[in-house]
ZAMARGU-4260 file (C-alpha; in steps of 0.2 Angstrom, whole numbers, plus 5000, padded with zeros to 4 digits):
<rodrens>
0) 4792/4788/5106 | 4779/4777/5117 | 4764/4783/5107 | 4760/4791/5088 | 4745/4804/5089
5) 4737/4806/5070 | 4725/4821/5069 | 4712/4815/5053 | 4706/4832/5045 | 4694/4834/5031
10) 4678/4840/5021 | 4663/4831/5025 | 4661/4815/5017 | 4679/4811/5011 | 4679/4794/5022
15) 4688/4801/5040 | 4677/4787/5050 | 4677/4773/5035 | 4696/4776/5038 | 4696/4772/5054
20) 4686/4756/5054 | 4697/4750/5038 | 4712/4754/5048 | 4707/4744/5063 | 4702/4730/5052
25) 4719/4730/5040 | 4727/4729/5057 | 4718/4714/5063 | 4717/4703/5047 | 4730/4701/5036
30) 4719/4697/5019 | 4704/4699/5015 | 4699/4683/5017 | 4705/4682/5033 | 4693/4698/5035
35) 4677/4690/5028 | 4678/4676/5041 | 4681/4684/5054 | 4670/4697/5068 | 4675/4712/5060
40) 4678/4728/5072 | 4667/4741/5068 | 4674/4759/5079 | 4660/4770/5071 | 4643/4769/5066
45) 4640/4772/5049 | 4627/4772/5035 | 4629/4767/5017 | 4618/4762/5001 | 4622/4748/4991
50) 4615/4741/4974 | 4614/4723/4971 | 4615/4715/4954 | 4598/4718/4951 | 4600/4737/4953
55) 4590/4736/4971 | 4595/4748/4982 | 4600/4740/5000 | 4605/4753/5014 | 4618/4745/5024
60) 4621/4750/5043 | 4637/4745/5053 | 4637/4750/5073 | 4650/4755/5083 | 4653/4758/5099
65) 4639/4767/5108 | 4641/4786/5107 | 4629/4800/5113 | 4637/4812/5101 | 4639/4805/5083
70) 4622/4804/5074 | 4618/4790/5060 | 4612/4804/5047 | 4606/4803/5028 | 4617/4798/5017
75) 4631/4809/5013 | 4629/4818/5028 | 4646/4818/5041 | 4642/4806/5056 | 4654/4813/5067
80) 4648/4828/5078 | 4661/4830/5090 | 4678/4820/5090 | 4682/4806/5093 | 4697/4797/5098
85) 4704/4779/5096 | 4719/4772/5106 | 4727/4757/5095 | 4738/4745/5109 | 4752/4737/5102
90) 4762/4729/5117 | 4768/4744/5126 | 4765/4758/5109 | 4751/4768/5107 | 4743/4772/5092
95) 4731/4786/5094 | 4719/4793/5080 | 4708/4809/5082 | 4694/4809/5071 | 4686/4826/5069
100) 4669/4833/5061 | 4669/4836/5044 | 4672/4852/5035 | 4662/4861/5025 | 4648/4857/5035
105) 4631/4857/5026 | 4622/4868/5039 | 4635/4881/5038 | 4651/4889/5043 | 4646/4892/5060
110) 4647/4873/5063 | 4663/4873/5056 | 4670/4885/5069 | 4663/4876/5082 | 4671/4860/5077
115) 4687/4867/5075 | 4686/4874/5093 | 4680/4855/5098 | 4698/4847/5090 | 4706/4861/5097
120) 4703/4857/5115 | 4703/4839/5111 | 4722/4838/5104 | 4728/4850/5119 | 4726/4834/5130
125) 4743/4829/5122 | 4758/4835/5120 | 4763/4832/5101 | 4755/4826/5085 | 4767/4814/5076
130) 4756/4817/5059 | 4742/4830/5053 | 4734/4820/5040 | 4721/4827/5027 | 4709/4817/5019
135) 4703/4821/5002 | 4691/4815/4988 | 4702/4809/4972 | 4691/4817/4960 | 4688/4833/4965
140) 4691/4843/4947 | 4685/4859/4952 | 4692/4873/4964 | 4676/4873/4972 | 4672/4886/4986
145) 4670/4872/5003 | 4685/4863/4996 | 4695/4879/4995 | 4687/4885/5013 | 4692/4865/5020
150) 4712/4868/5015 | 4713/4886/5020 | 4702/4884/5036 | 4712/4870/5043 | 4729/4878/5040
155) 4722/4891/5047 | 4722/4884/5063 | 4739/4880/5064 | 4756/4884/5069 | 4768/4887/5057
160) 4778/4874/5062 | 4766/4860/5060 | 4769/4860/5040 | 4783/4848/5043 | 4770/4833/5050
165) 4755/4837/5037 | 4751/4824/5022 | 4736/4822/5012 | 4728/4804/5010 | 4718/4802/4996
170) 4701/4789/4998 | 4691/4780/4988 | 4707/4781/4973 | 4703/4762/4967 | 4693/4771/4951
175) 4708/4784/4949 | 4721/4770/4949 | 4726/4772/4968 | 4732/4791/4961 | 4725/4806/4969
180) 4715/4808/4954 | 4707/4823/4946 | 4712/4833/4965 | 4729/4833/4962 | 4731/4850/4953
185) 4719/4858/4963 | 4730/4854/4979 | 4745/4859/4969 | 4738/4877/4965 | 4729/4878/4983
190) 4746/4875/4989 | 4756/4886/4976 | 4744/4899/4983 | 4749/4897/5001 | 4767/4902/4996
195) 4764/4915/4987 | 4751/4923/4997 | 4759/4918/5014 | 4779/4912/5012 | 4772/4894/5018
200) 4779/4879/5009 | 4773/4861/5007 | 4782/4852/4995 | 4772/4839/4985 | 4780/4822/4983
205) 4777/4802/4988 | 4781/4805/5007 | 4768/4815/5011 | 4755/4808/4998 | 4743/4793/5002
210) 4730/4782/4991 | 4717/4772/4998 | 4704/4765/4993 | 4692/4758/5010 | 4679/4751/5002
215) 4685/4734/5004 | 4678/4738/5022 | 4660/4743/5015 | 4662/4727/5006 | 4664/4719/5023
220) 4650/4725/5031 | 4636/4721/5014 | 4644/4705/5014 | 4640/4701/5033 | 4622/4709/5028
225) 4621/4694/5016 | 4623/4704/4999 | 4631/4694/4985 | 4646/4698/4976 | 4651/4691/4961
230) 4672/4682/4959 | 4680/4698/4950 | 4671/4711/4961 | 4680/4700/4976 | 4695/4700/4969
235) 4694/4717/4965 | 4691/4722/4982 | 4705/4711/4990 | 4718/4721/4979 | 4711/4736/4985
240) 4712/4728/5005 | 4732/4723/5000 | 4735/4738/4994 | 4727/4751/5005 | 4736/4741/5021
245) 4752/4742/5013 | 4749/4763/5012 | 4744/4760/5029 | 4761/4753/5034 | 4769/4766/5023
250) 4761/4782/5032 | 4762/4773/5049 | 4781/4772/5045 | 4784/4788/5036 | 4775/4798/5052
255) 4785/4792/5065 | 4801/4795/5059 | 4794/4813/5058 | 4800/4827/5071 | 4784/4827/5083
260) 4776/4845/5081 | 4775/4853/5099 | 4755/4855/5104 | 4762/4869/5112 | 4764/4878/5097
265) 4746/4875/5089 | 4738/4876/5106 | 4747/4892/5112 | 4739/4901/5094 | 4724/4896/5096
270) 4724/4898/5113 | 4726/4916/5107 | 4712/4914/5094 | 4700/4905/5105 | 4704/4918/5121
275) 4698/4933/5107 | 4684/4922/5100 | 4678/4918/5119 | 4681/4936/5126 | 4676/4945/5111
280) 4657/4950/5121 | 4665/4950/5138 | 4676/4962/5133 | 4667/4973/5122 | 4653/4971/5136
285) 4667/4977/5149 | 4673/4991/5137 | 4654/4998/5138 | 4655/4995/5156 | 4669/5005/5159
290) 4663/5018/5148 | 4648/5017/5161 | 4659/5017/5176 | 4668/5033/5170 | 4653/5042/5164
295) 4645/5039/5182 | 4659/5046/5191 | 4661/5061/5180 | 4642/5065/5182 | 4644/5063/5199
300) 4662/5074/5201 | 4652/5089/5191 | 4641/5088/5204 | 4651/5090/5218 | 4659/5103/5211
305) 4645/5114/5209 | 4647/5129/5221 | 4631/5131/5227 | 4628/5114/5232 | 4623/5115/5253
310) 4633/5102/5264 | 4615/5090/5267 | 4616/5090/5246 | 4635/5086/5248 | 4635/5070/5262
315) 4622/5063/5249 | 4636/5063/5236 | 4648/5057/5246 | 4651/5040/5239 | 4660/5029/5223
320) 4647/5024/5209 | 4652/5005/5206 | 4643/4997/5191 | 4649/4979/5193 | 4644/4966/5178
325) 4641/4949/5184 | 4635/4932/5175 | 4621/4919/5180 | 4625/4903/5173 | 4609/4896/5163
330) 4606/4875/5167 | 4603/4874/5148 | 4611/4882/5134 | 4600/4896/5123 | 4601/4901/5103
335) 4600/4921/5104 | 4597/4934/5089 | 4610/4946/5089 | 4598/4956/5076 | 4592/4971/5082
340) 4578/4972/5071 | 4573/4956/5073 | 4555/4954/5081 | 4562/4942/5093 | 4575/4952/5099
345) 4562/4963/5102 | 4552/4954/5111 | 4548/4948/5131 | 4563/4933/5127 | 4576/4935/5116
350) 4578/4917/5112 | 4575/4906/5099 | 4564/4893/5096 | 4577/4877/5098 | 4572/4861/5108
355) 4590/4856/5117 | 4595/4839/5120 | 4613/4839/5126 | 4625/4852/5126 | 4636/4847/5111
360) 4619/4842/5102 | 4615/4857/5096 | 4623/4855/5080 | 4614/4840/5076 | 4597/4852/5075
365) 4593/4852/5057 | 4577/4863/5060 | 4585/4874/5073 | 4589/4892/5073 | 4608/4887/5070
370) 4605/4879/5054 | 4612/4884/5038 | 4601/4899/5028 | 4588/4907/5039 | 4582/4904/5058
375) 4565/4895/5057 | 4560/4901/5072 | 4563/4920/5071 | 4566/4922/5051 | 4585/4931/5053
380) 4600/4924/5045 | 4609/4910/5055 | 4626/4921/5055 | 4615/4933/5067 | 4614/4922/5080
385) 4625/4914/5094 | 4624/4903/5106 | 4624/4908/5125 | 4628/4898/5141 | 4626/4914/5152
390) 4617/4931/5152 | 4625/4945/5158 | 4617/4958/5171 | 4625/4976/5179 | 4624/4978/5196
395) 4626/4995/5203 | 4630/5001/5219 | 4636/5015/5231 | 4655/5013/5239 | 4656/5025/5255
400) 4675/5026/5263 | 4673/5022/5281 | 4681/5037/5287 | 4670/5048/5278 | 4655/5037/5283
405) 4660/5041/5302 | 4663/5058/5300 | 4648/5062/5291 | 4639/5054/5307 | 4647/5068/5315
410) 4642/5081/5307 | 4659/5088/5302 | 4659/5087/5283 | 4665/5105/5275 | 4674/5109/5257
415) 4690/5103/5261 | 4679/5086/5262 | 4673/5090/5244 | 4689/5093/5239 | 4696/5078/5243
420) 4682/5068/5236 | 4683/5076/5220 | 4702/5069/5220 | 4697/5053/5225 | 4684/5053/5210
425) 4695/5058/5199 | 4707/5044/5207 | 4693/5031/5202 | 4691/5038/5184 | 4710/5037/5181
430) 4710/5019/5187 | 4696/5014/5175 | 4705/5022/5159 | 4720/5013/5167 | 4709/4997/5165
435) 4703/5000/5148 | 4719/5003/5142 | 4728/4986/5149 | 4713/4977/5142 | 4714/4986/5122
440) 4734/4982/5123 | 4732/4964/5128 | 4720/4964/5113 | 4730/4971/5103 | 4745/4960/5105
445) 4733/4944/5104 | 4731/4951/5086 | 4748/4954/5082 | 4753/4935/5089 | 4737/4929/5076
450) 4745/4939/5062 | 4761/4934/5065 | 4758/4913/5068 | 4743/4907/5060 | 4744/4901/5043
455) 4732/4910/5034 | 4721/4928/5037 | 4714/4931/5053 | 4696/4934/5057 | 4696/4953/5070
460) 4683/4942/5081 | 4684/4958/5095 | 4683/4975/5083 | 4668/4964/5075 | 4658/4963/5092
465) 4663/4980/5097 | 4656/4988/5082 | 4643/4978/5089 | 4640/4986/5104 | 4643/5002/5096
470) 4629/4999/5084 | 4617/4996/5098 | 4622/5009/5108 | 4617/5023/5094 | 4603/5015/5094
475) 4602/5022/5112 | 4606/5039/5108 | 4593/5054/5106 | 4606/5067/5104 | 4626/5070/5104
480) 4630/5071/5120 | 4629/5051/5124 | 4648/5049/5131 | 4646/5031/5133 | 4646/5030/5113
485) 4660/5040/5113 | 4671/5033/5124 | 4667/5016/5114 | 4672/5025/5099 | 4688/5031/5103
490) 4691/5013/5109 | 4689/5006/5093 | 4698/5020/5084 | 4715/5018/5093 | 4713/4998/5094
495) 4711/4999/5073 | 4726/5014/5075 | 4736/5002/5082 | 4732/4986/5072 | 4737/4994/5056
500) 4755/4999/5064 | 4756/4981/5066 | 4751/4975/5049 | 4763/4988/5041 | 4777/4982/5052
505) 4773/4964/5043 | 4772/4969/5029 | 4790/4980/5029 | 4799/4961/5039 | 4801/4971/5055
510) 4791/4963/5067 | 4803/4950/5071 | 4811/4961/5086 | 4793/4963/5093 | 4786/4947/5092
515) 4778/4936/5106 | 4780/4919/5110 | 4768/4904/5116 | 4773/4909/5135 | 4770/4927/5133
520) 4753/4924/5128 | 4750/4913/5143 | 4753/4928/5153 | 4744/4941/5145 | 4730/4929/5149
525) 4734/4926/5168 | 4735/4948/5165 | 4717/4949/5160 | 4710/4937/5172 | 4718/4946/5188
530) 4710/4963/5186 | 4702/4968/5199 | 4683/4965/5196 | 4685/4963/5178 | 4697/4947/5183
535) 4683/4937/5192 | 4668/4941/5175 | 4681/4934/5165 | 4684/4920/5174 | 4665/4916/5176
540) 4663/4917/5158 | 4676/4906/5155 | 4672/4891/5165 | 4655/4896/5160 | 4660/4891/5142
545) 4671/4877/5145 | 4659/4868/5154 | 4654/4858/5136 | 4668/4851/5134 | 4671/4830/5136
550) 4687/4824/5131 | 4683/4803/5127 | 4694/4789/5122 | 4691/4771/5116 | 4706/4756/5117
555) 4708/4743/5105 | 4721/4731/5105 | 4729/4723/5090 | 4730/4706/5088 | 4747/4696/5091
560) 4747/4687/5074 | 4749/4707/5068 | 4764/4709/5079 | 4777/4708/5066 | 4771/4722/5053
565) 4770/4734/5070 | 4789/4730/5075 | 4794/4735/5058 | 4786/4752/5061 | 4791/4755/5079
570) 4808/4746/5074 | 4807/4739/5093 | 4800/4726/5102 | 4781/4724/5105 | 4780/4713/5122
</rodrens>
């Protein structure tokens, strides 16, 4: 056990990054005294109001390390934009904390997916979590609708087995008598509900419930600013200091005696989830482009077959129609309307008014098209539009077989000619509904492993783009007779065929003999990415949209007069 990874998860503004600058500091100092006189170690910037004794109001700032990324907002507003993670040295033992953005982001739910995907790739760089810890407010009496979206959001993102290493750490709790406060029952039914709705258990009790109360660290920091304090308040604030250390101690100790939960297991469902999220366009854009590719080579077979068509017509039609889709890479990112309606969309450019900085920074644009409520630029709702790193085109062409190439130099084309061609037509179309149908099962068993693994409902990403794609290609047709549309149709109409048999199976306990593991998913992957064509635009689109991810680390080490309190946790030495 040479390191302890922590994943802090939370709604915005319950106190992840005052956390993580109190437990450096708790670490460092043992009192608060010690504290007061001492350089305190600020991680991560933040930004806090303060009244003095004269009911002035004092805006205190505290500044961490340099980061592009995190953004010293307004008051209230989460700092933390992407995650960030802090390695804690103690001798040869790691202590590894991964702070993430919070949830229930102001600008919308859209942030919150992305963030989730962020913390995603993030923890896949390790191998385990030792402890899943969720940070809540202490007096949160009301089964409000973000904190009820924060719980079933983040458990929705994980493997069933991860339950085991999840404990909820209350902050701010010196007002509710370090008790978790007015939150308590609301965590109680949230959870009651999980069992009910979902046969997962987490049983409430001391071990996996924390208090805290950080302030002691904003105290700290007004203090160095010069703000006075009177004797009790002090005192106050060092009970808070001993206390929240000692909890500290308690969950450091409490976590790793815990059976480390296997990244595998959380990576290889979201891998799943992330691959449908990611491919939900490409795919539905290859399910249109197949439709296309089959709808050529049928026009052209029915051709061929006419019998009045003279041999000059016939070496014209000689060929394959081949509709390949290709990316180009954009050197900046674009915000698109995916409303049809929407003047934009209509328009010369499809893209949105937004001025880019950096490629994660998007989500710091407040007057954005991404920002909660309407897009300022086009007028549509924010749900409506998405972020591109690529644009798709279609290229067509005309494949000629070299041996009919030569013998139509020579002149020697007749019906037997025409007859094998139709056959070779046919050959192609075959193979292309071959194609369609590898791609829908591999789909369909993503959806399954998501049903039968995540925690709570699962969102049908691919049957939401598809209908889509249908929607826009209706808008194409002038008559019945668009076969394109139907194909797409019939797609969706056995991909839904199938995903109820799979629901019902659930629902009746007997999908346990058909169920997939993290390694099969892996596969199907590798499956989709090696299809001839199709493989290689997958591929592209992948690395297209993995090119915004960092993955960043800061090291600390903790002082050797703190030495003793960490041999107690790792029950070793620390040289």
């Amino acid at each position: 056990m040479d390191e302890i990874n922590i994943l802090l998860l939370g709604e915005t503004g319950a106190g992840k990054s005052t956390f993580i600058n109190a437990f450096a500091n708790y670490f460092k100092f043992n009192t608060l005294d010690d504290a007061i006189f001492g350089e305190l170690d600020v991680l991560i910037t933040s930004r806090f109001t303060i009244t003095n004794e004269d009911y002035e109001m004092k805006t205190i700032t505290v500044v961490g390390e340099d980061d592009e990324y995190d953004m010293v907002g307004n008051v209230g507003e989460s700092s933390t934009q992407v995650c960030g993670i802090y390695v804690f040295h103690a001798g040869n033992r790691v202590i590894r904390l991964i702070d993430t953005p919070g949830i229930g982001d102001t600008r919308g739910i859209k942030y919150d997916e992305k963030n989730f995907e962020n913390i995603l790739k993030n923890i896949s760089q390790h191998k385990y979590l030792n402890g899943i810890c969720i940070l809540l407010k202490p007096n949160n009496a009301r089964l409000n609708i973000t904190f009820k979206f924060c719980i079933q959001e983040l458990l929705s993102h994980l493997h069933k087995s991860a339950k085991d290493n999840i404990v909820f750490c209350f902050t701010n709790t010196r007002g509710t008598f370090f008790r978790p406060g007015d939150t308590f029952p609301v965590l109680k039914r949230q959870l009651q509900e999980l069992k009910e709705t979902f046969d997962i258990e987490i049983k409430i009790g001391r071990n996996i419930i924390y208090c805290f109360d950080n302030e002691s660290f904003r105290f700290l920091a007004a203090k160095k600013e010069g703000m006075m304090f009177t004797d009790d308040e002090k005192r106050n604030f060092a009970s808070s200091w001993k206390k929240s250390k000692e909890e500290s101690v308690r969950l450091l100790q409490y976590i790793k005696d815990r059976e480390p939960h296997e990244i595998i297991d959380t990576i290889s469902l979201n891998n799943a989830r992330q691959t449908v999220l990611l491919l939900r366009e490409p795919l539905a854009e290859i399910d249109r482009n197949i439709q296309e590719n089959i709808v050529e080579t049928e026009k052209l077979k029915e051709e061929i077959q006419r019998a009045d068509l003279s041999n000059e017509e016939l070496i014209k039609k000689l060929y394959i129609p081949h509709i390949e889709l290709k990316i180009i890479l954009l050197e900046r990112p674009k915000v698109v309307c995916k409303n049809i309606y929407c003047q934009v969309y209509n328009s010369d450019t499809s893209t949105c008014h937004v001025k880019w900085k950096k490629l994660n920074i998007y989500m710091l644009e407040n007057k954005g098209a991404m920002m909660f409520g309407e897009c300022k630029s086009c007028g549509c709702p924010a749900k409506k539009h998405k972020v591109s790193f690529y644009e798709s085109e279609t290229e067509y062409s005309k494949k000629i077989d070299n041996n009919i190439e030569n013998e139509i130099s020579e002149s020697t084309i007749d019906q037997i000619h025409k007859q094998d061609h139709i056959e070779v037509l046919q050959g192609k179309i075959n193979q292309l509904k071959e194609q369609q149908n590898t791609i829908n099962e591999i789909v369909t068993k993503f959806t399954q492993f998501l049903m039968q693994n995540a925690i709570a409902v699962f969102n049908d990403a691919y049957v939401e783009y598809l209908d889509y794609i249908i929607h826009l290609e209706r808008e194409k047709a002038n008559n019945s007779e668009n076969n394109i549309l139907k194909g797409l149709e019939e797609v969706k109409r056995k991909y839904n065929e199938k995903v109820y048999m799979i629901k019902k199976m659930i629902e009746n306990n007997e999908s346990s003999s058909c169920s997939l593991s993290s390694k099969d998913i892996l596969e199907l992957e590798k499956q989709l990415y090696l299809l001839p064509n199709i493989g290689k635009y997958l591929r592209d689109v992948k690395k297209a949209e993995e090119k915004a991810f960092k993955y960043r680390e800061s090291h600390h080490k903790f002082p050797k007069n703190m030495m003793n309190v960490l041999k107690q946790i790792f029950a070793i030495s620390c040289n």
